[in-house]
C-alpha positions in Angstrom: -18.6 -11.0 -20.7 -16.9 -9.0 -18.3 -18.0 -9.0 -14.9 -20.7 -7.0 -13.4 -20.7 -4.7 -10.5 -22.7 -6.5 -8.3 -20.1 -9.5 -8.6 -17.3 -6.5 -7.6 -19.8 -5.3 -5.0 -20.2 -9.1 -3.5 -16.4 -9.7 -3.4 -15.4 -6.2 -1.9 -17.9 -6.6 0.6 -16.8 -9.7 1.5 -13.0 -8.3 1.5 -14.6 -5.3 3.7 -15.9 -8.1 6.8 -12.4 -9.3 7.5 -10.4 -5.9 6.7 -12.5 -2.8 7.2 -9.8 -0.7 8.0 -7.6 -1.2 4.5 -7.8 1.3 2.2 -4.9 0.2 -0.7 -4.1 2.9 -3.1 -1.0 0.3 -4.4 -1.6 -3.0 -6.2 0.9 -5.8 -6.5 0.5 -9.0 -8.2 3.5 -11.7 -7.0 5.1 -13.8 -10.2 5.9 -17.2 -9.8 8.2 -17.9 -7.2 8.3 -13.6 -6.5 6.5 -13.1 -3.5 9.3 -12.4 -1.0 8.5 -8.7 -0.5 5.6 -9.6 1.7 8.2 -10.2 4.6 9.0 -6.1 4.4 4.7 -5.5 4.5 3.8 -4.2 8.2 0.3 -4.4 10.0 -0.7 -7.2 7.5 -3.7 -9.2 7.1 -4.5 -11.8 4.6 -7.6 -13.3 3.5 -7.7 -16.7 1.3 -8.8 -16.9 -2.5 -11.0 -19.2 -0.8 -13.0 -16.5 1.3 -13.9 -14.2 -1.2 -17.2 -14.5 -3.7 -16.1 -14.7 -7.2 -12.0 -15.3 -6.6 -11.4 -18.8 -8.2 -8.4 -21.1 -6.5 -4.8 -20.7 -7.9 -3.8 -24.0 -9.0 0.3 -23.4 -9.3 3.0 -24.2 -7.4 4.5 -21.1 -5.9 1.4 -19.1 -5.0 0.1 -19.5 -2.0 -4.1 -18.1 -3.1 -4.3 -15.5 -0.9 -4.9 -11.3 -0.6 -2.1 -9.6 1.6 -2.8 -6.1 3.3 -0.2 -4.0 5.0 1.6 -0.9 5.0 4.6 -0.8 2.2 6.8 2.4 2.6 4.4 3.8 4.1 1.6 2.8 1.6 -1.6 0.9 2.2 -1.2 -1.9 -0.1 -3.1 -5.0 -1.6 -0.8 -7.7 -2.8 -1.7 -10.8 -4.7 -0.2 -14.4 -3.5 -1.0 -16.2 -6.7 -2.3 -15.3 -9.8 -4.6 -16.8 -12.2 -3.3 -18.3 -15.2 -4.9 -19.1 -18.6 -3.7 -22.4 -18.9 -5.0 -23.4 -15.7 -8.1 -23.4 -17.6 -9.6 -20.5 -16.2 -11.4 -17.9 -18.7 -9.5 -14.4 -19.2 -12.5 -12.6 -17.0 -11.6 -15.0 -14.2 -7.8 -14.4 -14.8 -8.5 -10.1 -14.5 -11.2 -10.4 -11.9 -9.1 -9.7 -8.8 -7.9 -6.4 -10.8 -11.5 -5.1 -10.7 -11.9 -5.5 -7.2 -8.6 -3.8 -6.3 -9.9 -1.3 -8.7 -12.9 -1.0 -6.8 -11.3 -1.1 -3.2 -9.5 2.4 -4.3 -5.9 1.3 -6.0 -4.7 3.3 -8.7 -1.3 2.0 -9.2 -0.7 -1.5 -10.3 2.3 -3.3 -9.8 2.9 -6.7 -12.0 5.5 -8.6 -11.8 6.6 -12.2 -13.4 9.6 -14.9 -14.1 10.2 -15.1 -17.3 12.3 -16.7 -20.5 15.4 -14.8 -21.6 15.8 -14.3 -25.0 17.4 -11.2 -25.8 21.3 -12.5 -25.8 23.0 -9.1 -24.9 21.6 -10.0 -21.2 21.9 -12.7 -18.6 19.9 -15.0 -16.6 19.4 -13.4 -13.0 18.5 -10.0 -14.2 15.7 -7.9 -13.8 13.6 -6.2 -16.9 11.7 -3.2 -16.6 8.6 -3.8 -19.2 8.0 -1.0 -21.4 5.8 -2.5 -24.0 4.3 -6.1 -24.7 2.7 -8.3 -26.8 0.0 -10.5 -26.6 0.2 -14.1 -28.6 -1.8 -15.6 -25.9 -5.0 -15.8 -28.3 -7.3 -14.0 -26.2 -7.9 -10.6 -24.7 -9.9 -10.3 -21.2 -12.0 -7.2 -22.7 -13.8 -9.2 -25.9 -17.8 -9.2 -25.4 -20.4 -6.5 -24.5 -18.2 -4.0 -22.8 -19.4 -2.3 -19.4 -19.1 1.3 -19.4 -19.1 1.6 -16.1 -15.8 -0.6 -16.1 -13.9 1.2 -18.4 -14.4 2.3 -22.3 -15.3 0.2 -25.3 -12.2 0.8 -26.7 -9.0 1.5 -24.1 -5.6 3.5 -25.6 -2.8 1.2 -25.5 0.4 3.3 -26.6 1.8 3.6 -23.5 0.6 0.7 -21.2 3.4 1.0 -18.7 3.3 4.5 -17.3 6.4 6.4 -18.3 6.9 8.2 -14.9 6.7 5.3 -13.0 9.3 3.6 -15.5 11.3 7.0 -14.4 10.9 6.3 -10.5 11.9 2.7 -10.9 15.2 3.6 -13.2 16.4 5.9 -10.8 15.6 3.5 -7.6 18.0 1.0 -9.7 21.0 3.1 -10.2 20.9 4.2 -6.6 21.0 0.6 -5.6 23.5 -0.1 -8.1 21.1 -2.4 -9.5 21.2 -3.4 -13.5 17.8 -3.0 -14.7 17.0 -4.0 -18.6 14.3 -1.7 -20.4 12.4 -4.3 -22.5 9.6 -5.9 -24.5 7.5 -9.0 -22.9 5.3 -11.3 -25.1 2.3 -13.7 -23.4 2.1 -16.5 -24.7 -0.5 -19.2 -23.7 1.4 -22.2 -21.9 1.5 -23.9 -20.1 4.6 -25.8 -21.9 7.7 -24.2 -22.9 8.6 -23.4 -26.0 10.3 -24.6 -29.3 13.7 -23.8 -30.7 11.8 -22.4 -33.3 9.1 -20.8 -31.3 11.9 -18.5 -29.4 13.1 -17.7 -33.0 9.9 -16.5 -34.4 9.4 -14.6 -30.9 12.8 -13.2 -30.8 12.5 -12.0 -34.4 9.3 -10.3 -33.4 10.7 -8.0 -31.2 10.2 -9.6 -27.9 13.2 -9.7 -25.2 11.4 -12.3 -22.7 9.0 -14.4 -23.1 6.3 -15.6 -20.6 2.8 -16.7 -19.5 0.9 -14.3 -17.5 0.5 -10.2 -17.1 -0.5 -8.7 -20.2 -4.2 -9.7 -19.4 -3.8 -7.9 -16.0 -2.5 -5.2 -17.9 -5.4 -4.5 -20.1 -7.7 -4.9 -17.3 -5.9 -2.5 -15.6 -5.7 0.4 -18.4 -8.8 -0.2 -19.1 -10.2 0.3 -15.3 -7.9 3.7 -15.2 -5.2 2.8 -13.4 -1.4 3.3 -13.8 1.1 0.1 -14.2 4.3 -0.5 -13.3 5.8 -4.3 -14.2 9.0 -6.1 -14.1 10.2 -9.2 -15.2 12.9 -11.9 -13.5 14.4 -13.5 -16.3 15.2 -17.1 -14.8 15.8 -19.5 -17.5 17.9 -18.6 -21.3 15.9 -19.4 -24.3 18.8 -19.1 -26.9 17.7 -21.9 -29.5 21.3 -22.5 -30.6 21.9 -23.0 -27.0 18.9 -24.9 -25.6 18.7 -26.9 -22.4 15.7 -28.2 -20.9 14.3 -26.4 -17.6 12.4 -27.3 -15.1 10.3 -25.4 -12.4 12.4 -26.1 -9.4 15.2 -24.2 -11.5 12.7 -21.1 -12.5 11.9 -20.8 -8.6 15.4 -21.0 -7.5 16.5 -18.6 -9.8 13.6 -16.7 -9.5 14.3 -16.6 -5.3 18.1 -15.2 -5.9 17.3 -12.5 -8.0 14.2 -11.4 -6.5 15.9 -9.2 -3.4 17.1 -7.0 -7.0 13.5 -6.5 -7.7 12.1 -6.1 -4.1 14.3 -3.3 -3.6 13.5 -1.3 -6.8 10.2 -1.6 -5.9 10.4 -0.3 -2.5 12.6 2.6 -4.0 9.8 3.2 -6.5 6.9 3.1 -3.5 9.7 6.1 -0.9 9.8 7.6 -4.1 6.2 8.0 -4.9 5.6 9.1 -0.9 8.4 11.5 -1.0 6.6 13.1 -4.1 3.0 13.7 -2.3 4.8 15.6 0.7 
């Protein structure tokens, strides 16, 4: 059952006692271990998972459970310290829910962004993918149950997910920075382990270039509140079956930290890029 507006109303309220003044029209959600941009966010505030009705606790190491608000580029922006996870045991509604209240606190653009598995062979660990497309093996879907209209429709398009001009801004903002930037397909998968020899086979042979455990749910949510999405992925650990090795997550966040500046800076490009086109 997706969530009604008077649990969006209760949380934004909440949101509205401790920052009255923030008015985000750009929403980022940090992957694990990709939270570093918040050092370039100005006039910030931050309020804890804890503080706000409805937000449950983010369980993982990495994310810190909080709501950042600052200025971005000159944007008023709403980031995400942690995100909800599935496995953690949490429901897909309680995975989305922060996406409604950004929705509902006036963003239109959402950012995503995750570490993932590599498993498209032609790139290397320590790159940065642009998602254009995705697909969802994580056995639910965020929207099943009695659909509120006022939410979104019954049955949201899903051709064209990531939104193609924003794909556009963030291509450009990598070849100015001389920045490599894949152009690929993600696939959610449940977790919380890591997969088989054989699963990245069967996911490789699908179509899928990466492979990880979050976003698409925030995705749908997202599409299906209306807004436009943007999402990148930090491939930090090789999932070549032939070539296996066992990983661990102090490697995924250390590989994850040294090629996040890649991604920080496309983003920002993305965000003077989107300012430049309003004036």
């Amino acid at each position: 059952m997706q969530p009604t507006q008077d649990m969006i109303a209760t949380s934004v309220a909440a949101i509205r006692a401790k920052a009255p003044k923030a008015a985000p029209k750009i929403g980022i959600i940090f992957g694990t271990g990709l939270s570093s941009l918040r050092k370039d966010f100005t006039n910030t505030l931050t309020i804890p998972y804890a503080q706000i009705p409805h937000f449950v606790r983010s369980t993982v190491e990495s994310h810190p459970g909080e709501l950042l608000f600052g200025k971005l580029e000159g944007h008023s922006v709403v980031a995400m310290r942690g995100r909800f996870h599935a496995y953690e045991g949490y429901s897909f509604d309680e995975v989305t829910y922060p996406v409604r209240v950004m929705k509902a606190l006036g963003v239109e653009i959402l950012i995503v962004s995750n570490a993932c598995g590599l498993m498209n062979p032609q790139w290397s660990v320590g790159e940065v993918m642009l998602i254009e497309d995705h697909i969802n093996l994580m056995g639910g879907n965020p929207l099943v149950g009695r659909n509120n209209d006022t939410l979104g429709p019954r049955f949201p398009d899903m051709s064209a997910p990531y939104d193609a001009k924003l794909m556009a801004l963030a291509l450009r903002a990598a070849a100015d920075e001389k920045i490599r930037l894949e152009k690929g397909v993600y696939v959610a998968v449940l977790g919380p382990n890591l997969e088989t020899r054989a699963e990245y086979r069967m996911l490789r042979a699908m179509g899928a270039d990466v492979v990880g455990m979050s976003t698409v749910p925030e995705v749908v949510v997202a599409i299906h509140a209306g807004m436009r999405v943007l999402g990148f992925s930090v491939m930090t650990d090789a999932c070549f079956p032939d070539a296996l090795q066992a990983t661990a997550l102090s490697d995924i966040l250390a590989r994850a930290a040294s090629a996040e500046p890649k991604m920080n800076s496309i983003v920002r490009g993305v965000l003077r890029r989107l300012k430049a086109a309003k004036r």
